[in-house]
C-alpha positions in Angstrom: 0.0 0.0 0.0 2.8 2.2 0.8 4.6 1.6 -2.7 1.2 2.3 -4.2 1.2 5.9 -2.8 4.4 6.4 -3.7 4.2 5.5 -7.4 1.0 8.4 -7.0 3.3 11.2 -5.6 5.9 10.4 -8.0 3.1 10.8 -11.1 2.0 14.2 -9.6 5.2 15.7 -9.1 6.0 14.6 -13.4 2.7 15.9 -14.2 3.5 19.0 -11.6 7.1 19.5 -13.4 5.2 19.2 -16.4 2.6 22.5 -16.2 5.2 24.0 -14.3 8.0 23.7 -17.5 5.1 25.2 -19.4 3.7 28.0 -17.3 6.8 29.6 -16.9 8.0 30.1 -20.6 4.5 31.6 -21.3 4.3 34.0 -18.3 7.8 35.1 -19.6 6.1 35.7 -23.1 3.3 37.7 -21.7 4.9 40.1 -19.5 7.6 40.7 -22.7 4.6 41.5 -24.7 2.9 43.7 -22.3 6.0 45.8 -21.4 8.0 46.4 -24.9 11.2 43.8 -25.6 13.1 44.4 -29.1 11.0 46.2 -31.4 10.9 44.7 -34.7 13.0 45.5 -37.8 12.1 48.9 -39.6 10.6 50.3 -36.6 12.5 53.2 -35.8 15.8 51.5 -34.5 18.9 50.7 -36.2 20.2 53.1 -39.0 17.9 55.1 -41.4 17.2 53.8 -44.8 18.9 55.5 -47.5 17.8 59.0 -48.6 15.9 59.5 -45.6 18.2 63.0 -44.3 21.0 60.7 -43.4 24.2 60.4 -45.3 25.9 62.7 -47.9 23.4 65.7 -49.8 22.4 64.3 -53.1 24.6 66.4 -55.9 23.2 69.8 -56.8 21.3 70.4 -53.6 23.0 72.9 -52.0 26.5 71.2 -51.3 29.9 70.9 -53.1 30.9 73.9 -55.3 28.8 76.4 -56.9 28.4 75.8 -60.4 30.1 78.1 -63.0 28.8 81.1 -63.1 26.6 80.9 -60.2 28.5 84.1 -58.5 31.7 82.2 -57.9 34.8 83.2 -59.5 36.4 86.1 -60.1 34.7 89.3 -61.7 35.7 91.3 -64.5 35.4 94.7 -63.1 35.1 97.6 -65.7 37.1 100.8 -66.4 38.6 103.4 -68.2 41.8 104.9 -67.8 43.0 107.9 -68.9 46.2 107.3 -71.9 49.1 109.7 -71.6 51.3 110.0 -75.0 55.0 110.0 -73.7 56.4 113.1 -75.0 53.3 113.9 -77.7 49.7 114.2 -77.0 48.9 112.1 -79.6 50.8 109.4 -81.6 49.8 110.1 -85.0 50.7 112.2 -87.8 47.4 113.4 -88.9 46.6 114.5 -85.7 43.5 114.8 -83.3 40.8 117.1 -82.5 39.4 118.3 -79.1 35.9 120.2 -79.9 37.4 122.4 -83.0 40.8 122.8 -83.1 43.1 119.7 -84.7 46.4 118.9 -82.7 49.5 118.8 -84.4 51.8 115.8 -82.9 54.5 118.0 -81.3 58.3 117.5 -82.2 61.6 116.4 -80.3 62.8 120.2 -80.8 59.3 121.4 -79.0 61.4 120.1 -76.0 64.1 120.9 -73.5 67.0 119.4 -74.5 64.8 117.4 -77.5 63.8 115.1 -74.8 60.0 114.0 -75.4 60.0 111.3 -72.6 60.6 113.5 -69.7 56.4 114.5 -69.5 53.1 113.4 -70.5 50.8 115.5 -72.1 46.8 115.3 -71.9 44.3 117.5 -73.8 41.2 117.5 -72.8 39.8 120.7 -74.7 41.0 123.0 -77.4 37.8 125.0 -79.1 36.5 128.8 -79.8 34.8 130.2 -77.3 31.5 131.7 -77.1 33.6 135.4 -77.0 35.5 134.1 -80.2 39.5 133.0 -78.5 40.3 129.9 -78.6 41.4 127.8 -75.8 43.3 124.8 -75.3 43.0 122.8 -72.0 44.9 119.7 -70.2 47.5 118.8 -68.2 51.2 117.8 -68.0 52.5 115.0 -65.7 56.3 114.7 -64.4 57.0 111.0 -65.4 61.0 111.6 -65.0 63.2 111.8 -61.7 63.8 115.3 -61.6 62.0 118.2 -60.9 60.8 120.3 -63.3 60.6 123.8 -62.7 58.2 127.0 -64.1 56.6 124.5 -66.5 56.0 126.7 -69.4 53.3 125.6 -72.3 53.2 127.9 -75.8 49.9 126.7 -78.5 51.0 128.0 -81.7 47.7 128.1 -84.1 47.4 127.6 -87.5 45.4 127.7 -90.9 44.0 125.6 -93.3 47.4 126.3 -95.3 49.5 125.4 -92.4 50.2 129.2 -92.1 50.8 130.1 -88.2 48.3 132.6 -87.9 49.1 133.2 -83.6 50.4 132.0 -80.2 48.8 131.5 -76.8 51.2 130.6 -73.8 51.1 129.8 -69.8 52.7 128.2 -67.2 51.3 125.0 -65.7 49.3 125.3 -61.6 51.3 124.6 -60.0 54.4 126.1 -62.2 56.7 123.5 -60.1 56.5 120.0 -61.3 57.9 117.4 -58.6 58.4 113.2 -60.3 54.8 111.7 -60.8 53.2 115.0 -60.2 50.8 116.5 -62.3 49.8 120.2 -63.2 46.9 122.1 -65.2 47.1 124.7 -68.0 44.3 126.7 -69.2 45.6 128.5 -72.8 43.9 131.7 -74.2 45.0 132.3 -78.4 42.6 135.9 -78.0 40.9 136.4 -81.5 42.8 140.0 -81.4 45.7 138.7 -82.4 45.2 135.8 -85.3 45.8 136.6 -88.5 44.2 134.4 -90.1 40.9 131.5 -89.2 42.7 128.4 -86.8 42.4 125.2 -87.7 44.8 123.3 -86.0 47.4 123.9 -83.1 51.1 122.5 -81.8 52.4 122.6 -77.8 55.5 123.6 -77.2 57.3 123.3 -73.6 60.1 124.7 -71.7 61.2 124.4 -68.0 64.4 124.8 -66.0 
């Protein structure tokens, strides 16, 4: 009898073992489900799928360099400069005209010492008046290494013929000329003293 109750214990503690092997996996699988665990691919974890703000800019969207000519580069800025003639006021043998009067090119012997290269010479008016003179403006710049001193400028004015028909003279403001300095001059031919109708005019200079 004793056996007997034995073999019965022994059954209920298997079938006990049993449940109890199965329970416990379950009860592990509920409570995972009812408080998170690993959430399952795609759902917000691991990296980002491509294209999705992650990773390098696609080309053209606002990284790299800016394409050519998009502001980038250098610029061309433009200008004008004013042209000195070394020596001359103008270059060529026909000459050039300044609201009226033609300039004649001037020659080495319209120089101290038959040295064009010592100055530059710009004209930037030479015309009649609304009294009837002529005038002849510009200006003279120092381009040697000494100083130039009472800068003195004569127009001589002539015909259609090429006949001098008068003169006009002044000294430069400032009358002293220091290297890479430059002064005015403001010439007056009065119609008083022609002899004739100008057409054309020559510069002459002198300094000490």
């Amino acid at each position: 009898m004793h056996i007997k109750f034995r073999k019965i214990d022994i059954m209920c503690m298997a079938v006990l073992g049993i449940l109890i092997g199965f329970l416990v996996p379950l009860e592990q699988s509920t409570f995972a489900d009812s408080n998170g665990g690993s959430p399952p691919p795609g759902d917000g974890g691991g990296s980002p799928p491509p294209g999705d703000g992650g990773g390098s800019p696609p080309p053209g969207d606002g990284g790299g360099s800016p394409p050519p000519g998009d502001g980038g580069g250098s610029h061309h800025s433009k200008h004008h400069s004013k042209h000195h003639h070394s020596g001359s006021s103008f270059s060529t043998v026909k000459g050039s005209k300044h609201g009226g009067l033609i300039q004649i090119p001037s020659n080495k012997t319209d120089y101290p010492d038959n040295d064009p290269t010592v100055i530059n010479v710009h004209v930037s008016s030479a015309k009649k008046d609304i009294i009837g003179d002529y005038e002849i403006k510009g200006e003279v710049t120092n381009v040697g290494s000494d100083a130039l001193r009472f800068v003195h400028i004569t127009a001589h004015v002539y015909d259609a013929a090429g006949q001098l028909v008068g003169n006009g003279d002044t000294y430069t403001t400032p009358t002293d000329l220091d290297p890479q300095h430059t002064g005015t001059f403001d010439i007056f031919v009065t119609k008083d003293t022609l002899s004739g109708k100008p057409v054309s005019y020559r510069l002459s200079y002198d300094w000490s």
